[in-house]
C-alpha positions as CSV (number, residue, x, y, z in Angstrom):
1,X,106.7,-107.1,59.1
2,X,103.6,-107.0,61.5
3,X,100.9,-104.3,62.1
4,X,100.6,-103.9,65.7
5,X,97.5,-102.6,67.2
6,X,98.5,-99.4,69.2
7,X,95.2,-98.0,70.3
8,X,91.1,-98.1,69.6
9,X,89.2,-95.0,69.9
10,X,85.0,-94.9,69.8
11,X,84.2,-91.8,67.0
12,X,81.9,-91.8,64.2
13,X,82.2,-94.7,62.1
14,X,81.6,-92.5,59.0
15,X,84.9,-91.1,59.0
16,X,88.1,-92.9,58.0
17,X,91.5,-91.4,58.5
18,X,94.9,-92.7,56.9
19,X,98.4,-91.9,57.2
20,X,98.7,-88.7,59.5
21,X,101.1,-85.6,58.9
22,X,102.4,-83.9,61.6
23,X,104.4,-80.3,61.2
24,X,105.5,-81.9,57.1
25,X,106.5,-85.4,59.1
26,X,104.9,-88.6,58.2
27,X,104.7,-90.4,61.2
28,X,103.5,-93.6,59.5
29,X,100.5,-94.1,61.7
30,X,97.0,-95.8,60.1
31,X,93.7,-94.7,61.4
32,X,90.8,-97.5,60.1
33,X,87.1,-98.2,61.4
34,X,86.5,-101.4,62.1
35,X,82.5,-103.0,61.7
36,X,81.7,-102.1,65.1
37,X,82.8,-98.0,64.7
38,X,86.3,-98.1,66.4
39,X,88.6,-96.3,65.2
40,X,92.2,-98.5,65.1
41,X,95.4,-96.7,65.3
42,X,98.5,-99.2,63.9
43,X,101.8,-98.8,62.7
44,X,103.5,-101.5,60.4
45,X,106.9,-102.4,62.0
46,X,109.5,-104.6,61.1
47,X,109.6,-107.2,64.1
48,X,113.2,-108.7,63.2
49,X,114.2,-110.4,66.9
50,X,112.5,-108.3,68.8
51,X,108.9,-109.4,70.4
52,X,105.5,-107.9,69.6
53,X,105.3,-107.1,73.5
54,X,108.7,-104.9,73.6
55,X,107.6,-103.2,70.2
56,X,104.0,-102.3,72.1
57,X,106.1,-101.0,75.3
58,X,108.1,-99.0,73.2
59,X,105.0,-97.5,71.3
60,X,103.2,-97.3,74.5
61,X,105.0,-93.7,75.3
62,X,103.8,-92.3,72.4
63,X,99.9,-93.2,72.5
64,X,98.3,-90.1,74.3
65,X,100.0,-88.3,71.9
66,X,98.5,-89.3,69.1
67,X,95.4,-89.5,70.8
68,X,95.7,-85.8,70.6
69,X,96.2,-85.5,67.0
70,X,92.9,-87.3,66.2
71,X,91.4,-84.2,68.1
72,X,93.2,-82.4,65.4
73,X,93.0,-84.3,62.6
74,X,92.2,-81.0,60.2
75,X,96.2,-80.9,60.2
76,X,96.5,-84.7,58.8
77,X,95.6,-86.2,55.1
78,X,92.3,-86.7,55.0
79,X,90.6,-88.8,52.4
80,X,87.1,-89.0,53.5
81,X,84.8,-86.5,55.9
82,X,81.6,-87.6,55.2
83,X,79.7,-85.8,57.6
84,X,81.9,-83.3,58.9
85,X,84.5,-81.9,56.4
86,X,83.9,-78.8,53.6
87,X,86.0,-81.0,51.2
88,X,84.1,-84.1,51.0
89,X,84.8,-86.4,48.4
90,X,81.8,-88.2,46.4
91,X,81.3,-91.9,47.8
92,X,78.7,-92.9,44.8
93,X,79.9,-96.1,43.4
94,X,81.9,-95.3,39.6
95,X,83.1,-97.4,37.4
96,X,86.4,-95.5,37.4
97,X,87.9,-95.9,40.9
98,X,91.3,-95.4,40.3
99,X,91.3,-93.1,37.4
100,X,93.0,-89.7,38.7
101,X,90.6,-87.0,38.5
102,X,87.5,-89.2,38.7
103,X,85.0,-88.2,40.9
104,X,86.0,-91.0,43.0
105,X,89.3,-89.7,43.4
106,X,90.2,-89.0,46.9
107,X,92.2,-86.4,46.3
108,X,89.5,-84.1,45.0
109,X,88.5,-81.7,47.4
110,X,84.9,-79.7,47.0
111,X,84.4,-76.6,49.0
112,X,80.7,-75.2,48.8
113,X,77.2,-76.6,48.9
114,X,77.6,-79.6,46.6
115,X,74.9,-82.2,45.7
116,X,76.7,-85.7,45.6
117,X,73.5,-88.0,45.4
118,X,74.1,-88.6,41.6
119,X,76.6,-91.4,40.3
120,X,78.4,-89.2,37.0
121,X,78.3,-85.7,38.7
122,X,79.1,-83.7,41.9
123,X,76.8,-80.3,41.0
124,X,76.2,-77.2,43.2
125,X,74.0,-74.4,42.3
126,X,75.6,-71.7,44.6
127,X,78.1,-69.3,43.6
128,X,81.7,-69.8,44.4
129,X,81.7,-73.0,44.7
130,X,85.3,-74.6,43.9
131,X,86.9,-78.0,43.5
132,X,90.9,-78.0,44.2
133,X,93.5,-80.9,43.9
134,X,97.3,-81.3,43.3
135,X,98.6,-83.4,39.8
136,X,101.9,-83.9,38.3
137,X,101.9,-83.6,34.7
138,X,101.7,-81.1,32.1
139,X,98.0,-80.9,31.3
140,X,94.5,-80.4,32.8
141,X,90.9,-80.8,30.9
142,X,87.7,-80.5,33.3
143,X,84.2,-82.4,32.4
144,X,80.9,-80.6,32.7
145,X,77.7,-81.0,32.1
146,X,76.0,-77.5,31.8
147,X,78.3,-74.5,30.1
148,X,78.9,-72.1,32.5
149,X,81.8,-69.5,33.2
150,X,84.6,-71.2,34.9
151,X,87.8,-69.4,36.8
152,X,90.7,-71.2,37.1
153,X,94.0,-70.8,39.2
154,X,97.2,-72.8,38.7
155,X,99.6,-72.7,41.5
156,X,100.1,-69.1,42.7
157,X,99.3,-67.7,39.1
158,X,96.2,-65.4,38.2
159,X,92.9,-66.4,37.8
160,X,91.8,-67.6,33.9
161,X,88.2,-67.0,32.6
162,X,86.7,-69.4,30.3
163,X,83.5,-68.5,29.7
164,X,80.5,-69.9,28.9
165,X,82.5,-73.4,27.7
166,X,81.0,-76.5,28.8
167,X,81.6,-80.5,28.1
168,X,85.8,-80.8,28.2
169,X,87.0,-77.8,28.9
170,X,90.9,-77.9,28.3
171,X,92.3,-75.7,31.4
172,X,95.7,-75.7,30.5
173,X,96.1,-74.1,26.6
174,X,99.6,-73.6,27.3
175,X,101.1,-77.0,28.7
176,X,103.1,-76.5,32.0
177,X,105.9,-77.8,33.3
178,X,105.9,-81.4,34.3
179,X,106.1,-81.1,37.6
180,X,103.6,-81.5,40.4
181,X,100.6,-78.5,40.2
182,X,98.0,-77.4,42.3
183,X,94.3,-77.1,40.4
184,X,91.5,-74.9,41.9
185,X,88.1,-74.4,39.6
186,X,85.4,-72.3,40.5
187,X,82.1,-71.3,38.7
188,X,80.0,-67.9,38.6
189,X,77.7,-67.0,35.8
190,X,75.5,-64.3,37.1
191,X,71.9,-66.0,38.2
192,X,73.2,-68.9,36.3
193,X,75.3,-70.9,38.9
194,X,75.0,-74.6,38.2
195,X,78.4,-76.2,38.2
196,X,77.9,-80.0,36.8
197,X,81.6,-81.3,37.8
198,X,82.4,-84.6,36.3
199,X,86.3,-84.6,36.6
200,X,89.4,-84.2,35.6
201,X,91.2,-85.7,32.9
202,X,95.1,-85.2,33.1
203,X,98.2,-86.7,31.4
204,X,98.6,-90.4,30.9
205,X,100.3,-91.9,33.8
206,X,100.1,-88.8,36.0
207,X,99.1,-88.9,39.5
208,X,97.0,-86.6,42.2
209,X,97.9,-85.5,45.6
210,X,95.6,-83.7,48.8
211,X,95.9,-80.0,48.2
212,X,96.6,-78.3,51.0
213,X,93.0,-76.7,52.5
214,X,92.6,-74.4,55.9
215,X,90.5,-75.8,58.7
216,X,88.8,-72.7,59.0
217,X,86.0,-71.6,56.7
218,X,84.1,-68.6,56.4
219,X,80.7,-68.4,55.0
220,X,78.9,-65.3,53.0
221,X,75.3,-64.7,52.7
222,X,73.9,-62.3,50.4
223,X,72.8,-60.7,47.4
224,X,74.4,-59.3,44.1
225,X,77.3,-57.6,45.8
226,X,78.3,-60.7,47.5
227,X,78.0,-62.5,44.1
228,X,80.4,-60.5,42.3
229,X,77.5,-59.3,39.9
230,X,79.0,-56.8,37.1
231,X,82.4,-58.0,37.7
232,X,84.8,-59.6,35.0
233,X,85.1,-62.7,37.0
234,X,82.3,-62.9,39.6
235,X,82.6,-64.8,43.0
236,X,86.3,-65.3,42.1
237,X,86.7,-61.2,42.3
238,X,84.2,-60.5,44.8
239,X,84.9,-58.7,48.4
240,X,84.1,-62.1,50.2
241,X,86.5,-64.3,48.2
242,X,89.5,-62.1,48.2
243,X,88.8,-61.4,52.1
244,X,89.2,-65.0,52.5
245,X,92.1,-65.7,50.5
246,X,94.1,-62.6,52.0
247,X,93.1,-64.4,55.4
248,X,93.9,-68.1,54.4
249,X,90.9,-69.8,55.1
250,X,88.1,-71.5,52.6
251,X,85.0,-70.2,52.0
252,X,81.3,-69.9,50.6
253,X,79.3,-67.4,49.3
254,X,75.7,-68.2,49.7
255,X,74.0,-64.9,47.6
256,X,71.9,-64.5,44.5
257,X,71.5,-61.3,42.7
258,X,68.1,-59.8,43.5
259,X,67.4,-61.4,47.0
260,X,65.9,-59.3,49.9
261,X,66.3,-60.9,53.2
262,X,62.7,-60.9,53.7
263,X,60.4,-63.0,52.0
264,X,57.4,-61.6,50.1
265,X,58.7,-58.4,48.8
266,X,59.8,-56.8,45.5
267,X,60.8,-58.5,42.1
268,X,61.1,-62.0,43.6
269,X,58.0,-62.1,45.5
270,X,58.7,-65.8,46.7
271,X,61.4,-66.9,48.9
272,X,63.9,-64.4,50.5
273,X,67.1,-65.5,52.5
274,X,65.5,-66.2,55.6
275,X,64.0,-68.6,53.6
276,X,66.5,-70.0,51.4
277,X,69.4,-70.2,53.5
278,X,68.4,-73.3,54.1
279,X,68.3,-75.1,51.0
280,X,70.5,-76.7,48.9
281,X,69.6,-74.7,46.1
282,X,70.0,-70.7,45.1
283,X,66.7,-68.9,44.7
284,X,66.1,-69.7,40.8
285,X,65.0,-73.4,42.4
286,X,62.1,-72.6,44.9
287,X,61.4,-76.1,45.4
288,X,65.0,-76.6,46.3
289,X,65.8,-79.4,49.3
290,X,66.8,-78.7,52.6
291,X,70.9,-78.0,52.7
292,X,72.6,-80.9,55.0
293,X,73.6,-78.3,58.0
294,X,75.9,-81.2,59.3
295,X,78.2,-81.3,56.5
296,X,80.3,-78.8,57.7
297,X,80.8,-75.6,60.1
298,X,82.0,-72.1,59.4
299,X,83.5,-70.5,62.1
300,X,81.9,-67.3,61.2
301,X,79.2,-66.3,59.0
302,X,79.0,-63.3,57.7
303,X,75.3,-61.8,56.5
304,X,75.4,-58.7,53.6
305,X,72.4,-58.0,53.2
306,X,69.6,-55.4,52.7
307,X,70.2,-53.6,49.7
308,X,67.1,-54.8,47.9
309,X,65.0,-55.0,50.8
310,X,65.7,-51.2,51.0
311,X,64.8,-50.9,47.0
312,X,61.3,-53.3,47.8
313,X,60.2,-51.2,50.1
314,X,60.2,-53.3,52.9
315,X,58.9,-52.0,56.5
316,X,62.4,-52.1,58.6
317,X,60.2,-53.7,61.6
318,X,59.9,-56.4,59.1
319,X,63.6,-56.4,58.2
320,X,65.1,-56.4,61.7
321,X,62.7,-59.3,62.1
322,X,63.7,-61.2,59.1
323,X,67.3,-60.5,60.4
324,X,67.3,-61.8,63.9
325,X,65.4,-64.9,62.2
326,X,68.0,-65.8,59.9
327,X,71.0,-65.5,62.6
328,X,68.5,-67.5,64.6
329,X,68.6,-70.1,62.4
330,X,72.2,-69.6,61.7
331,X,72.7,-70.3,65.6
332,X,70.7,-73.1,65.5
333,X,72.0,-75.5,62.8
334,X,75.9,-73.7,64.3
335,X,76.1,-73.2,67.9
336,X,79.8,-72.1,67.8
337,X,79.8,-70.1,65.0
338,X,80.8,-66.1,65.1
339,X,77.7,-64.3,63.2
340,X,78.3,-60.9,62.1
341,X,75.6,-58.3,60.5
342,X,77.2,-56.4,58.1
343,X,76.0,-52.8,57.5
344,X,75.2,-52.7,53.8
345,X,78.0,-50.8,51.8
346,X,75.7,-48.1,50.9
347,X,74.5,-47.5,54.7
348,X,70.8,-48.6,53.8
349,X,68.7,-50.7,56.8
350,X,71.7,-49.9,59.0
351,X,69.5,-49.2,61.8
352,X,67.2,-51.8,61.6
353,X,70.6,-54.0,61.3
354,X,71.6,-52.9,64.5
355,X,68.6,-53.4,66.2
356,X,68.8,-57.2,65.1
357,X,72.0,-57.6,66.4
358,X,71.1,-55.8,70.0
359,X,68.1,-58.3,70.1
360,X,70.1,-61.1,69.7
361,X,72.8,-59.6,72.4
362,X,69.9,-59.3,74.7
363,X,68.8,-62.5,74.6
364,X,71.9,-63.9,75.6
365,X,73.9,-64.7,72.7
366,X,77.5,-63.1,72.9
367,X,78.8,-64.2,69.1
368,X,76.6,-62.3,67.3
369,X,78.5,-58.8,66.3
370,X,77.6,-55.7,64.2
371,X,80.7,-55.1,61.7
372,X,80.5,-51.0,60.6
373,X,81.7,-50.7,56.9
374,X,81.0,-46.9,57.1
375,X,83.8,-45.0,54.6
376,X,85.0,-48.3,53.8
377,X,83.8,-47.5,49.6
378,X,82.2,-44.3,48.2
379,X,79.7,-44.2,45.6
380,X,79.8,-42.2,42.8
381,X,83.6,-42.9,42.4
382,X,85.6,-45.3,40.7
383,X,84.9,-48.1,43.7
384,X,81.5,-48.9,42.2
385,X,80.4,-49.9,38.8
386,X,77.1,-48.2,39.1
387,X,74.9,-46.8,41.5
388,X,74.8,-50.1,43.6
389,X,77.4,-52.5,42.7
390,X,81.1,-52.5,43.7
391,X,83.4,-52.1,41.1
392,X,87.1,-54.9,40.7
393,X,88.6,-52.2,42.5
394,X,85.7,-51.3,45.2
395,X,85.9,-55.2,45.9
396,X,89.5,-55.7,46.6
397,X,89.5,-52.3,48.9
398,X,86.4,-53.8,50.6
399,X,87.9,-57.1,50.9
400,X,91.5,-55.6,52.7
401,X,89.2,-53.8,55.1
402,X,87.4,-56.7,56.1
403,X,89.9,-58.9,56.7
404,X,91.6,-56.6,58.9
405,X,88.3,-56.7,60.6
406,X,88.2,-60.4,61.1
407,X,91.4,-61.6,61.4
408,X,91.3,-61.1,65.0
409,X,88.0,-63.8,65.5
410,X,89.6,-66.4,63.7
């Protein structure tokens, strides 16, 4: 058996690809980078009399087509995406390699704003974020390193709460069947968002697979009602997760409970989301870094906000302002990317809202879109928990509306 060289292709030397997956089909294929920042396409074949010359003919035939699935390569196995995927998996140097469910595991995929600089720990300190993989076995314990309030999804069954647990949290009191499983963990503690991941821990023996993860994602921006504050579970019953899920694509929800858009105003007189958008960080760290835009791409954003702004008093010449500076920056760091305003489910700063959005039209960007939720909840009635906050129910009737709304863009 021989590995003949089939093709080389100049791309980012950051990225590795392995065996591809075409429509459920292995097709056997090996995409490596080589020291100089080619990418090598080979396929091992079994020579027997035939000459490495006839086998290259005969795979000749099928080179521009694969060529055409590493323009696609969100529907392969991906083990790595350093600087382009959501689901990056952590590169720091562990003395655990091989152990399934180590952060070193390839198979782990993180969706969210995670900080992977340290060596023990992948950690993000926005709500929502979630780590997903697929083991066989019967069992599944998670290591933390801050106690937190965890949701967790097995297969297509409900979400679990465990809250406020930390250090090895078991995740599956009741064993499963042994059988292959898919794992997805999220975190949301209300202004408390830290989620210190430091791995799984399953059976003895058992293995981990890719879960399977859309291409698209859709990010949030916003304040308590984007955060799931007052609900049971949080992010995980939130308008913006369940509007995801019902549309199949990932997601993030980058929103703190509290935050006006504009900075300078109200309870938090420090940093609003114009401002902390771009950090790493959620507004309880306002010496947070600057977030790595590069490390991946929405293809929308959607912006909630302007509920507290509203409560803080602030002037709506300041708010549109604010507004057209964050999509701004939004269109900056994503040049691609569908931005929609959202009017605020209680109709507050809706015209100033507008007024963003028109600016932006004017000046000659045509993704930017104004999304009317007008009738879409009613407060006062079971859809809210109080006089501002969306109830369970409020959320999920929210979150069918809006993907109806979006499904069209994607």
């Amino acid at each position: 058996m021989k590995t003949l060289l089939l093709g080389v292709f100049n791309v980012d030397s950051n990225r590795k690809y392995f065996t591809c997956q075409i429509s459920g089909r292995s097709h056997g294929l090996t995409f490596e980078t080589d020291p100089a920042g080619s990418i090598r396409l080979t396929k091992k074949v079994y020579t027997g009399k035939q000459t490495l010359t006839n086998l290259k003919y005969r795979f000749m035939r099928t080179i521009l087509f694969y060529m055409l699935v590493l323009t696609a390569v969100a529907g392969c196995k991906t083990h790595k995406l350093s600087s382009g995927g959501v689901w990056r998996s952590v590169s720091a140097p562990t003395d655990r390699p091989d152990v399934p469910g180590s952060l070193q595991d390839q198979n782990l995929r993180f969706v969210g704003r995670w900080d992977f600089s340290g060596t023990n720990s992948a950690v993000s300190y926005w709500g929502g974020a979630y780590v997903k993989t697929a083991f066989s076995g019967t069992t599944a314990q998670m290591v933390t390193g801050h106690r937190s309030n965890f949701f967790v999804k097995i297969d297509n069954g409900p979400w679990t709460s465990l809250l406020g647990v930390g250090d090895t949290v078991n995740l599956t009191p009741n064993p499963l069947t042994s059988n292959w499983h898919t794992l997805t963990v999220a975190q949301g503690k209300d202004y408390d968002y830290v989620f210190d991941f430091r791995g799984f821990v399953f059976d003895k023996g058992a293995q981990t697979n890719s879960p399977s993860l859309s291409p698209v994602l859709i990010e949030y921006i916003g304040d308590s009602i984007t955060a799931g504050y007052t609900d049971e579970q949080a992010n995980v019953s939130d308008y913006a997760w369940i509007a995801s899920e019902l549309l199949g694509t990932e997601h993030t929800q980058i929103a703190y409970p509290g935050i006006n858009l504009a900075s300078g105003y109200g309870r938090v007189k420090g940093n609003g989301m114009d401002w902390q958008y771009t950090k790493a960080r959620s507004l309880k760290y306002s010496d947070a870094a600057d977030w790595d835009f590069k490390r991946y791409a929405p293809a929308i954003v959607l912006i909630n906000l302007g509920t507290n702004d509203n409560n803080n008093k602030v002037p709506d010449s300041t708010f549109m302002q604010a507004y057209v500076s964050l999509m701004k920056t939004i269109r900056h760091h994503f040049p691609k990317t569908k931005i929609f305003a959202m009017r605020t489910f209680l109709g507050v700063k809706q015209q100033p809202t507008i007024n963003a959005v028109n600016q932006m039209v004017r000046e000659g960007d045509k993704r930017v879109f104004y999304l009317d939720t007008s009738g879409w909840i009613t407060p006062k009635t079971s859809d809210y928990n109080d006089s501002a906050h969306p109830s369970v129910s409020g959320q999920q009737k929210a979150a069918r509306l809006l993907a109806e709304k979006l499904k069209s863009y994607l």
